[in-house]
C-alpha positions in Angstrom: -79.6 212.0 11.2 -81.7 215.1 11.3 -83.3 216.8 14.1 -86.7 215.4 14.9 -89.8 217.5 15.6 -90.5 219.3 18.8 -92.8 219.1 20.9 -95.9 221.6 20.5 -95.6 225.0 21.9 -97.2 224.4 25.0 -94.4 223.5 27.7 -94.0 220.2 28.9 -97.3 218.9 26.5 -96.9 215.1 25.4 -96.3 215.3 21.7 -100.0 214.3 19.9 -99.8 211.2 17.9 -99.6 210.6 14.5 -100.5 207.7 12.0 -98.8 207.2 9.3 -100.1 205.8 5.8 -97.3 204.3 3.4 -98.8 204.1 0.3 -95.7 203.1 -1.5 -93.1 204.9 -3.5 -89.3 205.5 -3.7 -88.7 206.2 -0.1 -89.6 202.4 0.6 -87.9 200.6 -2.1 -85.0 198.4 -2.6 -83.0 197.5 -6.1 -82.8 194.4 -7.4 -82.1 192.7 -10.5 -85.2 194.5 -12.2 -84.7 198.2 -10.8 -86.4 199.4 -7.8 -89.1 197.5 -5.9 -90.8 197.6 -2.8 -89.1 196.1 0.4 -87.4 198.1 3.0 -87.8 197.7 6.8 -90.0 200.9 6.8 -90.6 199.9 10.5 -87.4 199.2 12.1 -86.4 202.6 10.1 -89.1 204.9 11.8 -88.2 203.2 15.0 -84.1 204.2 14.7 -85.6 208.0 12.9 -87.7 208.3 16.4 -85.8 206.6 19.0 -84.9 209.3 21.9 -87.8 212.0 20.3 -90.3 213.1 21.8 -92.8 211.2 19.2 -90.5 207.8 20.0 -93.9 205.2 21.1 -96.8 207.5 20.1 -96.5 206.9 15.7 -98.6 203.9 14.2 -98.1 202.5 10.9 -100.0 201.3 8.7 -99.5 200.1 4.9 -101.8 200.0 2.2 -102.1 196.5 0.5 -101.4 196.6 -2.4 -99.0 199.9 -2.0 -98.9 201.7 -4.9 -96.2 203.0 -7.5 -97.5 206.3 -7.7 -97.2 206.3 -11.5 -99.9 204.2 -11.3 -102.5 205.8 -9.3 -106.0 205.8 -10.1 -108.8 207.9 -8.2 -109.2 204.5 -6.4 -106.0 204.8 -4.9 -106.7 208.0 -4.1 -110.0 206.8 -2.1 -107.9 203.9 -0.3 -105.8 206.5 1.3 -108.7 208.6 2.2 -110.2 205.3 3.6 -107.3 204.1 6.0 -107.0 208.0 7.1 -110.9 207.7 8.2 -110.3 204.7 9.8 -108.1 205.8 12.0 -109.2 209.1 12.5 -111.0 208.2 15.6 -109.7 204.5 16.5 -106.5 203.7 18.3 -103.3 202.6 16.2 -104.0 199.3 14.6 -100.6 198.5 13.7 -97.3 197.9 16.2 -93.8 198.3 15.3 -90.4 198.3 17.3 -90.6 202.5 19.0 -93.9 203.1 17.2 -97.3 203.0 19.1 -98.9 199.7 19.5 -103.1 200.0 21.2 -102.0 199.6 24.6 -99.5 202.9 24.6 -100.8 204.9 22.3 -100.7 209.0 22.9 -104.2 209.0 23.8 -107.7 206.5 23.9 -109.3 208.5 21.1 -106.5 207.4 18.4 -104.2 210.0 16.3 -104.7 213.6 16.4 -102.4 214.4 13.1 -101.8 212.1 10.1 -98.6 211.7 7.6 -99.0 210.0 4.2 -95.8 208.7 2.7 -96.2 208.3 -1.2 -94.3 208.0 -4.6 -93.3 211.7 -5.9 -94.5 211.3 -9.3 -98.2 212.2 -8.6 -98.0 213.3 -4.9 -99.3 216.4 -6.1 -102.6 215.1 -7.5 -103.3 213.0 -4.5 -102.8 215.6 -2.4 -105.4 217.6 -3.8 -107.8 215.2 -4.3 -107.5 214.1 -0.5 -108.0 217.6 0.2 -111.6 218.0 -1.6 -112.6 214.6 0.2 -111.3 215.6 3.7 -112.6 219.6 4.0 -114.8 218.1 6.7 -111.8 216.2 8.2 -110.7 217.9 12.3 -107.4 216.6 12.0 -104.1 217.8 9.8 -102.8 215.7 7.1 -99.2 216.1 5.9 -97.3 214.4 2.5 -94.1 213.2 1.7 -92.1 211.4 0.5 -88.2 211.3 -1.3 -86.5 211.3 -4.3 -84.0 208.1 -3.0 -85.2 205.2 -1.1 -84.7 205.2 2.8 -81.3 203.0 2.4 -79.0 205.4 -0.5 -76.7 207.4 1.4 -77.6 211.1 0.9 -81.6 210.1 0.8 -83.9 212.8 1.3 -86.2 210.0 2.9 -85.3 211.1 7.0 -85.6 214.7 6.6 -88.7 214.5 4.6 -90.5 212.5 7.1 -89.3 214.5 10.0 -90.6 217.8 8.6 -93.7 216.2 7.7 -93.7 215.2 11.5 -93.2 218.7 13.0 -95.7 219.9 10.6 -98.3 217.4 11.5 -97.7 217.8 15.3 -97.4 221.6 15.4 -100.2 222.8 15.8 -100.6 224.5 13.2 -100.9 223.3 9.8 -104.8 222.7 8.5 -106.1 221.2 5.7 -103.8 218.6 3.5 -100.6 220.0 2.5 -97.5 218.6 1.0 -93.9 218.5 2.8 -90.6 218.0 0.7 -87.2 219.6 0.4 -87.6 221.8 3.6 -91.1 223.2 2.4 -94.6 223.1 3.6 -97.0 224.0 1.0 -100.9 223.6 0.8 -101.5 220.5 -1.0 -103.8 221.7 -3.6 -101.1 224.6 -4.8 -98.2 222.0 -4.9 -97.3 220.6 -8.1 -93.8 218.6 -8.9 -91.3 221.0 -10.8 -87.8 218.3 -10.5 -87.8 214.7 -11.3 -84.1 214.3 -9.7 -83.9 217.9 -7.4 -84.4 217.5 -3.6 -86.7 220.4 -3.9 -88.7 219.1 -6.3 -92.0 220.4 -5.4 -93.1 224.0 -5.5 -96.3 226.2 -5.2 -96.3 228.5 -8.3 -99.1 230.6 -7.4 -99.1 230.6 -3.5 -96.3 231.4 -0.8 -95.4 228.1 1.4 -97.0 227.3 4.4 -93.6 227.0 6.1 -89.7 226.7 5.5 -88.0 224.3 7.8 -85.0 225.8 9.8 -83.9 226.7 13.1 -86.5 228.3 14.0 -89.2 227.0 11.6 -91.0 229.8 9.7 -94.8 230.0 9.2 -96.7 231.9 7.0 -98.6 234.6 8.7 -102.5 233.8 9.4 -104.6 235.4 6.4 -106.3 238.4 8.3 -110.1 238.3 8.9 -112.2 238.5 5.8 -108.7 238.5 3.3 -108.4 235.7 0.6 -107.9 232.7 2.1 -106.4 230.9 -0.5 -103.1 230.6 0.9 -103.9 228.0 3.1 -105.7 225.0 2.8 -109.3 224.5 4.0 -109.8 223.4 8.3 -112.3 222.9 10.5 -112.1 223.0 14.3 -111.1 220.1 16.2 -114.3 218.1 16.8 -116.2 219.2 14.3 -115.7 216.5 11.6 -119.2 216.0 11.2 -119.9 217.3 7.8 -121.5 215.0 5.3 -119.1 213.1 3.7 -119.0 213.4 0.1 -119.1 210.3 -2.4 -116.1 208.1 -2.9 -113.4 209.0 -5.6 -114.4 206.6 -8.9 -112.6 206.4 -12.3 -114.7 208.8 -15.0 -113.1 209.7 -18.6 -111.3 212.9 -18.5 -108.7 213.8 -21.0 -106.0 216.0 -20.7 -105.0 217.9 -23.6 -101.9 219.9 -24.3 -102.4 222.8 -27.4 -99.4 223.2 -29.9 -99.3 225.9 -32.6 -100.6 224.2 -35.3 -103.0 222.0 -34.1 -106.3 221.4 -36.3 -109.7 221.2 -35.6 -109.8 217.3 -37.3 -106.8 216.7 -34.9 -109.0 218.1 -31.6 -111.6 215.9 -32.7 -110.3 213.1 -33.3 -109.0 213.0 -29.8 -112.0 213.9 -28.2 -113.9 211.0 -30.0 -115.5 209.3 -27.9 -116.8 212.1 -25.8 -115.3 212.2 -22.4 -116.8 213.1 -19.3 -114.5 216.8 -18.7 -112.0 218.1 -21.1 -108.9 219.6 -19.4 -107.5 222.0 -22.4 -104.0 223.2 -21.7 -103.6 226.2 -23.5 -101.3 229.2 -24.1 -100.7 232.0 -21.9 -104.0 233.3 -19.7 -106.0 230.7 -21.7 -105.9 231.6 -25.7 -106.3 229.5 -28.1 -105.4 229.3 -32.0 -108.8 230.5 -32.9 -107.6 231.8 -36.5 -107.6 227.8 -37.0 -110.4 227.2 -38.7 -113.1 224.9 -37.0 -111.0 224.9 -33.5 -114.1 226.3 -31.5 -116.8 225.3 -33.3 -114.9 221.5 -32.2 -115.2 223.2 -28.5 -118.3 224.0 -28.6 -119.3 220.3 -30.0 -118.2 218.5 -27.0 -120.0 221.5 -24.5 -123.2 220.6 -26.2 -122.4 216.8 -26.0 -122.0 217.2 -22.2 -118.8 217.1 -21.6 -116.9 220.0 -19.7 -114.7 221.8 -21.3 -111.9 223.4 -18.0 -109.2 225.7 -19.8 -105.7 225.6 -17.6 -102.4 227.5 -18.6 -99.1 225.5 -19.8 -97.3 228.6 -17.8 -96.2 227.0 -14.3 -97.2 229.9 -13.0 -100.2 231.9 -14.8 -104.0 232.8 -14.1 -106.9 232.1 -17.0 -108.6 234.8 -17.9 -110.2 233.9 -21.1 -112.0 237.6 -21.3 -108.2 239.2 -21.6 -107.4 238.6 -25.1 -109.8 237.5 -28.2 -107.8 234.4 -28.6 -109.5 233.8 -25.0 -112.7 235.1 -25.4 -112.9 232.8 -28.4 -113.2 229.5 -26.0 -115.4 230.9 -23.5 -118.0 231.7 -26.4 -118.0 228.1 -26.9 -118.4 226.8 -23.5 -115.7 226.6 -21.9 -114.5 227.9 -18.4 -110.7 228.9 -17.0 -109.4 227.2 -13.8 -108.2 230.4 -12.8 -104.7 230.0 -10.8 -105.2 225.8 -9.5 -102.3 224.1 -10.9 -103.3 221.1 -13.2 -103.0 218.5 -10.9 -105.6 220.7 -8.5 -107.6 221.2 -11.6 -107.7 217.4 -12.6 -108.3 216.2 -9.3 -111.1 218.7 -8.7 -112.7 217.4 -12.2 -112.3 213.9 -10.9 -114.2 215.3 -7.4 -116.8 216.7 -8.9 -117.8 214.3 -11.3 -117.8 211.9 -8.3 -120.2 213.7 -6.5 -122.4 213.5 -9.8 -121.8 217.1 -11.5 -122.0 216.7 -15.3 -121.2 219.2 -18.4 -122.1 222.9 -17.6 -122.8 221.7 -13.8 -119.5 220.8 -13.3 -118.3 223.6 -15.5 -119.8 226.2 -12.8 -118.1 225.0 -10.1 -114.7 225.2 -11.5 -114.1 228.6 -10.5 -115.1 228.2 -6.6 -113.1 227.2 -4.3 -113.3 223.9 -2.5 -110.4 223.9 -0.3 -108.1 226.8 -1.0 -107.4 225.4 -4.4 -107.5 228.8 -5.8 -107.1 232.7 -5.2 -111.0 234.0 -4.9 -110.7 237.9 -5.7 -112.6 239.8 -3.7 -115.1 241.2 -6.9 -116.2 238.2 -8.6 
Protein backbone atom coordinates (compact mmCIF):
# COMPACT_ATOMS: atom_id res chain seq x y z
CA UNK A 1 0.00 0.00 0.00
CA UNK A 2 1.67 3.26 -0.74
CA UNK A 3 1.94 6.28 1.26
CA UNK A 4 -1.01 8.62 0.85
CA UNK A 5 -0.83 12.38 0.37
CA UNK A 6 -0.06 14.91 3.04
CA UNK A 7 -1.58 17.34 4.18
CA UNK A 8 -0.90 20.94 2.69
CA UNK A 9 2.02 22.87 3.87
CA UNK A 10 0.28 24.79 6.25
CA UNK A 11 0.50 23.01 9.84
CA UNK A 12 -2.32 21.40 11.24
CA UNK A 13 -4.74 22.61 7.96
CA UNK A 14 -7.65 20.03 7.26
CA UNK A 15 -6.70 18.46 3.98
CA UNK A 16 -9.12 20.31 1.04
CA UNK A 17 -11.42 17.96 -0.61
CA UNK A 18 -11.33 16.43 -3.69
CA UNK A 19 -13.94 14.91 -6.24
CA UNK A 20 -13.20 12.46 -8.12
CA UNK A 21 -14.57 11.57 -11.82
CA UNK A 22 -14.21 7.84 -13.07
CA UNK A 23 -14.65 8.00 -16.40
CA UNK A 24 -13.77 4.42 -16.98
CA UNK A 25 -10.64 2.54 -18.07
CA UNK A 26 -8.27 -0.28 -17.00
CA UNK A 27 -7.91 0.82 -13.45
CA UNK A 28 -11.76 -0.14 -12.88
CA UNK A 29 -12.07 -3.30 -14.75
CA UNK A 30 -12.56 -6.93 -14.15
CA UNK A 31 -11.84 -10.09 -16.66
CA UNK A 32 -14.19 -12.24 -17.66
CA UNK A 33 -14.97 -14.69 -20.26
CA UNK A 34 -14.70 -11.83 -22.96
CA UNK A 35 -11.39 -9.86 -21.70
CA UNK A 36 -11.65 -6.94 -19.55
CA UNK A 37 -14.85 -5.10 -18.61
CA UNK A 38 -15.99 -2.76 -16.27
CA UNK A 39 -16.90 -3.84 -12.63
CA UNK A 40 -14.69 -3.28 -9.70
CA UNK A 41 -15.78 -2.03 -6.18
CA UNK A 42 -14.01 1.40 -7.16
CA UNK A 43 -15.66 2.55 -3.81
CA UNK A 44 -14.96 0.17 -1.20
CA UNK A 45 -11.25 0.39 -2.94
CA UNK A 46 -10.84 4.27 -2.39
CA UNK A 47 -12.31 3.75 1.05
CA UNK A 48 -9.42 0.84 2.09
CA UNK A 49 -6.65 3.34 -0.26
CA UNK A 50 -7.87 6.36 2.23
CA UNK A 51 -8.72 4.80 5.49
CA UNK A 52 -6.38 6.34 8.39
CA UNK A 53 -5.26 9.53 5.73
CA UNK A 54 -5.72 12.56 6.21
CA UNK A 55 -8.15 12.79 3.01
CA UNK A 56 -10.18 9.50 4.75
CA UNK A 57 -14.18 11.22 4.66
CA UNK A 58 -13.43 14.46 2.60
CA UNK A 59 -13.21 12.49 -1.40
CA UNK A 60 -16.69 12.21 -3.32
CA UNK A 61 -17.17 9.98 -6.20
CA UNK A 62 -18.84 10.25 -8.91
CA UNK A 63 -19.08 8.03 -12.23
CA UNK A 64 -19.92 8.97 -15.51
CA UNK A 65 -22.87 6.83 -17.00
CA UNK A 66 -22.03 5.47 -19.56
CA UNK A 67 -18.07 5.25 -18.46
CA UNK A 68 -16.10 5.20 -21.24
CA UNK A 69 -13.27 2.80 -22.79
CA UNK A 70 -11.09 5.44 -23.59
CA UNK A 71 -10.42 4.00 -27.02
CA UNK A 72 -13.54 5.11 -27.71
CA UNK A 73 -13.68 8.68 -26.76
CA UNK A 74 -15.29 11.20 -28.76
CA UNK A 75 -15.12 15.13 -28.06
CA UNK A 76 -18.49 14.36 -26.38
CA UNK A 77 -16.84 12.43 -23.81
CA UNK A 78 -14.56 14.81 -23.45
CA UNK A 79 -17.50 17.57 -22.67
CA UNK A 80 -19.17 14.91 -20.17
CA UNK A 81 -16.15 15.15 -18.02
CA UNK A 82 -15.82 18.76 -18.28
CA UNK A 83 -19.57 18.78 -17.36
CA UNK A 84 -19.52 16.59 -14.08
CA UNK A 85 -16.25 18.68 -13.15
CA UNK A 86 -18.50 22.06 -13.39
CA UNK A 87 -21.04 20.51 -11.54
CA UNK A 88 -19.31 20.09 -8.77
CA UNK A 89 -17.10 22.76 -8.82
CA UNK A 90 -19.16 24.77 -6.49
CA UNK A 91 -21.86 22.12 -5.10
CA UNK A 92 -21.20 19.77 -2.27
CA UNK A 93 -20.29 15.93 -3.00
CA UNK A 94 -23.32 14.36 -4.60
CA UNK A 95 -22.21 10.95 -4.23
CA UNK A 96 -21.47 8.75 -0.73
CA UNK A 97 -19.32 5.90 -0.41
CA UNK A 98 -17.94 3.77 2.61
CA UNK A 99 -14.61 6.55 4.00
CA UNK A 100 -15.50 8.97 1.09
CA UNK A 101 -17.48 12.25 1.72
CA UNK A 102 -21.11 12.06 1.74
CA UNK A 103 -23.15 16.06 1.83
CA UNK A 104 -23.43 16.06 5.43
CA UNK A 105 -19.35 15.70 6.13
CA UNK A 106 -17.93 17.09 3.41
CA UNK A 107 -14.41 19.22 3.86
CA UNK A 108 -16.22 22.36 3.44
CA UNK A 109 -20.10 23.90 2.50
CA UNK A 110 -18.78 25.25 -0.81
CA UNK A 111 -18.05 21.61 -2.26
CA UNK A 112 -14.40 20.37 -3.60
CA UNK A 113 -11.56 22.65 -3.85
CA UNK A 114 -9.28 20.07 -6.22
CA UNK A 115 -10.56 17.52 -8.71
CA UNK A 116 -9.01 13.99 -9.89
CA UNK A 117 -10.18 12.31 -13.16
CA UNK A 118 -9.57 8.60 -13.41
CA UNK A 119 -9.56 7.51 -17.10
CA UNK A 120 -8.48 4.73 -19.67
CA UNK A 121 -4.61 5.39 -20.68
CA UNK A 122 -5.08 5.09 -24.26
CA UNK A 123 -6.21 8.68 -24.95
CA UNK A 124 -5.66 10.29 -21.50
CA UNK A 125 -3.40 12.46 -23.19
CA UNK A 126 -6.01 14.04 -25.60
CA UNK A 127 -8.52 14.45 -22.91
CA UNK A 128 -6.32 16.03 -20.91
CA UNK A 129 -5.63 18.70 -23.20
CA UNK A 130 -8.81 19.32 -24.43
CA UNK A 131 -10.15 19.67 -20.72
CA UNK A 132 -7.45 22.06 -20.35
CA UNK A 133 -8.58 24.60 -23.34
CA UNK A 134 -12.33 24.25 -21.85
CA UNK A 135 -11.29 24.87 -18.18
CA UNK A 136 -8.46 28.05 -18.49
CA UNK A 137 -11.22 29.86 -16.63
CA UNK A 138 -11.57 27.03 -14.08
CA UNK A 139 -10.11 28.27 -9.98
CA UNK A 140 -9.59 24.90 -9.04
CA UNK A 141 -6.67 22.16 -10.01
CA UNK A 142 -7.46 19.16 -12.04
CA UNK A 143 -5.30 16.13 -11.92
CA UNK A 144 -5.38 12.65 -14.39
CA UNK A 145 -4.73 9.21 -13.98
CA UNK A 146 -5.18 6.31 -14.30
CA UNK A 147 -3.13 2.54 -14.61
CA UNK A 148 -1.82 0.19 -16.87
CA UNK A 149 -3.60 -2.97 -14.65
CA UNK A 150 -6.90 -2.83 -13.05
CA UNK A 151 -7.26 -2.03 -9.25
CA UNK A 152 -7.46 -6.00 -8.41
CA UNK A 153 -3.86 -7.55 -10.42
CA UNK A 154 -1.28 -7.79 -7.94
CA UNK A 155 1.57 -5.35 -8.90
CA UNK A 156 -1.20 -2.69 -10.25
CA UNK A 157 -0.06 0.70 -10.81
CA UNK A 158 -3.83 1.63 -9.90
CA UNK A 159 -2.93 2.79 -5.79
CA UNK A 160 0.05 4.68 -6.48
CA UNK A 161 -1.33 6.45 -9.36
CA UNK A 162 -4.29 7.66 -7.62
CA UNK A 163 -2.43 8.67 -4.51
CA UNK A 164 0.07 10.90 -6.47
CA UNK A 165 -2.77 12.29 -8.26
CA UNK A 166 -4.16 13.02 -4.70
CA UNK A 167 -1.11 14.90 -3.33
CA UNK A 168 -0.92 16.74 -6.42
CA UNK A 169 -4.48 17.78 -6.43
CA UNK A 170 -4.29 18.76 -2.66
CA UNK A 171 -0.95 20.43 -2.64
CA UNK A 172 -1.27 23.48 -3.28
CA UNK A 173 0.33 23.77 -5.89
CA UNK A 174 -0.40 22.34 -9.16
CA UNK A 175 -2.66 24.72 -11.72
CA UNK A 176 -4.15 24.19 -14.74
CA UNK A 177 -4.98 20.27 -15.85
CA UNK A 178 -2.16 18.08 -15.75
CA UNK A 179 -1.60 14.40 -16.00
CA UNK A 180 -0.24 12.10 -13.05
CA UNK A 181 1.31 8.44 -13.91
CA UNK A 182 4.32 6.48 -13.07
CA UNK A 183 5.64 8.91 -10.30
CA UNK A 184 5.29 12.09 -12.75
CA UNK A 185 3.31 15.17 -12.84
CA UNK A 186 3.24 16.72 -16.09
CA UNK A 187 1.06 19.59 -17.67
CA UNK A 188 -1.63 17.92 -19.39
CA UNK A 189 -1.38 19.52 -22.68
CA UNK A 190 2.57 18.47 -23.01
CA UNK A 191 1.76 14.74 -21.96
CA UNK A 192 1.47 12.28 -24.60
CA UNK A 193 1.56 8.26 -23.97
CA UNK A 194 5.12 6.85 -25.00
CA UNK A 195 4.38 2.76 -23.42
CA UNK A 196 1.42 0.73 -24.05
CA UNK A 197 2.64 -1.96 -21.16
CA UNK A 198 5.50 0.40 -19.10
CA UNK A 199 4.41 1.93 -15.72
CA UNK A 200 5.81 5.03 -17.00
CA UNK A 201 4.05 5.26 -19.84
CA UNK A 202 3.52 8.84 -20.18
CA UNK A 203 6.04 11.52 -20.85
CA UNK A 204 6.37 15.25 -21.80
CA UNK A 205 8.79 15.48 -24.77
CA UNK A 206 9.14 19.04 -24.97
CA UNK A 207 8.55 20.25 -21.35
CA UNK A 208 10.26 19.35 -17.89
CA UNK A 209 7.54 17.59 -15.31
CA UNK A 210 5.72 19.46 -13.06
CA UNK A 211 6.80 17.13 -10.27
CA UNK A 212 8.49 13.68 -9.49
CA UNK A 213 7.04 11.83 -6.65
CA UNK A 214 9.48 10.84 -3.81
CA UNK A 215 10.35 11.48 -0.42
CA UNK A 216 10.31 14.59 -0.44
CA UNK A 217 8.24 15.40 -3.62
CA UNK A 218 10.09 17.59 -6.18
CA UNK A 219 8.44 20.64 -7.99
CA UNK A 220 9.48 22.37 -10.77
CA UNK A 221 10.64 25.83 -9.93
CA UNK A 222 7.91 28.75 -10.60
CA UNK A 223 8.73 30.30 -14.24
CA UNK A 224 10.19 33.74 -13.16
CA UNK A 225 8.26 36.96 -13.91
CA UNK A 226 7.80 37.76 -17.51
CA UNK A 227 9.85 34.19 -18.66
CA UNK A 228 7.94 31.60 -20.99
CA UNK A 229 5.31 30.21 -19.24
CA UNK A 230 4.91 27.32 -21.06
CA UNK A 231 6.00 24.91 -18.64
CA UNK A 232 3.12 24.96 -16.71
CA UNK A 233 -0.33 24.83 -17.47
CA UNK A 234 -2.67 27.87 -17.56
CA UNK A 235 -4.44 29.07 -13.67
CA UNK A 236 -6.32 31.52 -12.49
CA UNK A 237 -6.65 32.61 -8.82
CA UNK A 238 -8.98 31.00 -6.60
CA UNK A 239 -12.34 32.74 -7.02
CA UNK A 240 -12.00 34.02 -10.04
CA UNK A 241 -13.72 31.36 -12.30
CA UNK A 242 -15.81 33.81 -13.84
CA UNK A 243 -14.54 33.96 -17.37
CA UNK A 244 -16.95 33.30 -20.14
CA UNK A 245 -17.19 29.86 -20.67
CA UNK A 246 -16.36 28.79 -24.06
CA UNK A 247 -18.81 26.53 -26.36
CA UNK A 248 -19.18 22.87 -25.60
CA UNK A 249 -16.70 20.23 -27.24
CA UNK A 250 -18.83 18.80 -30.62
CA UNK A 251 -17.69 16.12 -33.09
CA UNK A 252 -16.26 18.16 -36.47
CA UNK A 253 -14.27 16.19 -39.34
CA UNK A 254 -10.62 16.40 -38.80
CA UNK A 255 -8.18 13.92 -40.28
CA UNK A 256 -5.00 12.97 -39.15
CA UNK A 257 -2.51 12.18 -41.68
CA UNK A 258 0.82 10.50 -41.36
CA UNK A 259 3.49 11.33 -44.49
CA UNK A 260 5.58 8.33 -45.83
CA UNK A 261 8.37 8.68 -48.42
CA UNK A 262 6.66 7.98 -51.36
CA UNK A 263 3.41 9.21 -51.00
CA UNK A 264 1.60 10.91 -54.17
CA UNK A 265 -0.36 13.74 -54.67
CA UNK A 266 -3.50 11.29 -56.09
CA UNK A 267 -2.94 9.38 -52.84
CA UNK A 268 -3.16 12.88 -50.50
CA UNK A 269 -6.18 13.58 -52.32
CA UNK A 270 -7.94 10.85 -52.29
CA UNK A 271 -7.82 10.91 -48.60
CA UNK A 272 -8.72 14.35 -48.17
CA UNK A 273 -11.96 13.77 -50.42
CA UNK A 274 -14.42 14.88 -48.89
CA UNK A 275 -12.90 18.01 -47.55
CA UNK A 276 -12.55 17.96 -43.79
CA UNK A 277 -13.00 20.62 -41.46
CA UNK A 278 -8.73 20.82 -40.29
CA UNK A 279 -6.07 18.66 -41.71
CA UNK A 280 -3.54 17.51 -39.14
CA UNK A 281 -0.34 16.59 -41.61
CA UNK A 282 2.32 14.65 -39.75
CA UNK A 283 5.34 15.24 -41.45
CA UNK A 284 9.12 14.69 -41.34
CA UNK A 285 11.50 16.28 -39.17
CA UNK A 286 10.74 20.32 -38.35
CA UNK A 287 7.84 20.01 -40.80
CA UNK A 288 9.17 19.08 -44.58
CA UNK A 289 7.44 17.57 -46.81
CA UNK A 290 8.29 15.50 -50.15
CA UNK A 291 7.81 18.57 -52.22
CA UNK A 292 9.96 17.05 -55.31
CA UNK A 293 6.60 14.86 -55.52
CA UNK A 294 4.89 16.30 -58.13
CA UNK A 295 1.44 17.86 -57.36
CA UNK A 296 1.96 17.30 -53.29
CA UNK A 297 1.42 21.10 -52.59
CA UNK A 298 -0.52 22.26 -55.18
CA UNK A 299 -3.07 19.17 -53.34
CA UNK A 300 -2.24 21.40 -49.96
CA UNK A 301 -3.04 24.31 -51.21
CA UNK A 302 -6.49 22.78 -52.71
CA UNK A 303 -7.90 21.98 -49.43
CA UNK A 304 -6.54 25.73 -47.78
CA UNK A 305 -8.63 27.25 -50.52
CA UNK A 306 -11.58 24.77 -49.81
CA UNK A 307 -11.58 25.92 -46.20
CA UNK A 308 -10.16 23.53 -44.54
CA UNK A 309 -6.97 24.05 -42.25
CA UNK A 310 -4.14 22.62 -43.02
CA UNK A 311 -1.91 22.27 -39.04
CA UNK A 312 1.62 20.71 -39.89
CA UNK A 313 2.97 18.48 -36.57
CA UNK A 314 6.39 16.53 -36.53
CA UNK A 315 6.36 12.44 -36.35
CA UNK A 316 9.64 13.19 -34.06
CA UNK A 317 8.38 12.64 -30.31
CA UNK A 318 10.21 15.38 -29.59
CA UNK A 319 10.70 18.20 -32.37
CA UNK A 320 9.56 21.89 -33.13
CA UNK A 321 7.90 22.96 -36.74
CA UNK A 322 9.57 25.36 -38.30
CA UNK A 323 8.48 25.15 -41.83
CA UNK A 324 10.77 28.35 -42.86
CA UNK A 325 14.08 26.07 -41.90
CA UNK A 326 14.41 23.96 -44.85
CA UNK A 327 12.73 24.40 -48.53
CA UNK A 328 11.04 21.11 -48.05
CA UNK A 329 9.24 23.35 -45.23
CA UNK A 330 8.86 26.41 -46.81
CA UNK A 331 7.13 24.45 -49.59
CA UNK A 332 3.84 23.79 -47.30
CA UNK A 333 3.65 27.03 -45.74
CA UNK A 334 3.48 28.59 -49.43
CA UNK A 335 0.45 26.61 -49.73
CA UNK A 336 -1.32 27.47 -46.65
CA UNK A 337 -0.44 25.67 -44.16
CA UNK A 338 0.86 26.46 -40.53
CA UNK A 339 3.27 24.42 -37.94
CA UNK A 340 2.07 23.52 -34.41
CA UNK A 341 5.26 24.45 -33.18
CA UNK A 342 6.37 22.17 -30.12
CA UNK A 343 2.34 20.79 -28.89
CA UNK A 344 2.40 17.15 -29.08
CA UNK A 345 -0.34 15.80 -31.43
CA UNK A 346 -2.74 14.99 -29.06
CA UNK A 347 -2.45 18.87 -27.81
CA UNK A 348 -2.51 19.77 -31.49
CA UNK A 349 -5.77 17.56 -32.27
CA UNK A 350 -7.55 18.54 -29.27
CA UNK A 351 -6.79 22.33 -29.83
CA UNK A 352 -8.29 21.77 -33.64
CA UNK A 353 -11.30 20.15 -32.05
CA UNK A 354 -11.47 23.47 -29.48
CA UNK A 355 -11.26 25.79 -31.88
CA UNK A 356 -13.51 24.54 -34.39
CA UNK A 357 -16.00 24.38 -31.43
CA UNK A 358 -15.90 27.79 -30.70
CA UNK A 359 -16.62 28.38 -34.48
CA UNK A 360 -13.00 29.15 -36.12
CA UNK A 361 -12.92 27.94 -39.68
CA UNK A 362 -9.97 27.48 -42.44
CA UNK A 363 -7.31 30.29 -42.16
CA UNK A 364 -9.21 31.50 -38.75
CA UNK A 365 -8.42 28.63 -37.16
CA UNK A 366 -5.10 28.32 -38.88
CA UNK A 367 -3.98 31.63 -37.06
CA UNK A 368 -4.58 30.62 -33.88
CA UNK A 369 -2.51 27.49 -34.03
CA UNK A 370 0.49 29.04 -32.99
CA UNK A 371 -0.83 30.87 -29.68
CA UNK A 372 -1.00 29.55 -26.83
CA UNK A 373 -4.26 28.64 -25.08
CA UNK A 374 -3.13 26.97 -21.92
CA UNK A 375 0.64 26.42 -21.95
CA UNK A 376 0.17 24.06 -24.87
CA UNK A 377 3.30 25.40 -26.32
CA UNK A 378 6.72 27.23 -25.82
CA UNK A 379 5.92 31.02 -26.95
CA UNK A 380 9.56 32.53 -27.79
CA UNK A 381 10.03 35.65 -26.65
CA UNK A 382 10.51 37.32 -30.59
CA UNK A 383 7.57 36.20 -32.41
Amino acid sequence: MPTMPDAPDAPDAPAPSVHITYAGGTIGMVDSPDGLVPGADLDHWLAALLKGTDLEGRVSLTALDPLIDSANATPESWQAIIDDLRAHHAAGPAASAEGTASPGNAGSAEGPRSHVVLHGTDTMAYTSAALSYALTGFDHPVVITGSQLPLGAVGSDAAPNVAGALHAATSGRATGVSLFFGNRLLAGNRATKTSSWGFEAFASPCAEPLATAGAPWRWAPDPAPGADRGLRPATRRPGTDHRQRPRPYGRHDVVVLDLAPGITAARLRALLTPLPDAVILRTFGTGNVPSAQPGLTDAVAEAVEAGAAVVVASQCLQAEVLLDRYETGEAIASAGAVGCRDMTLEAAYAKVQFLLAQGLRGGELAARMGRSIAGELTESRDR
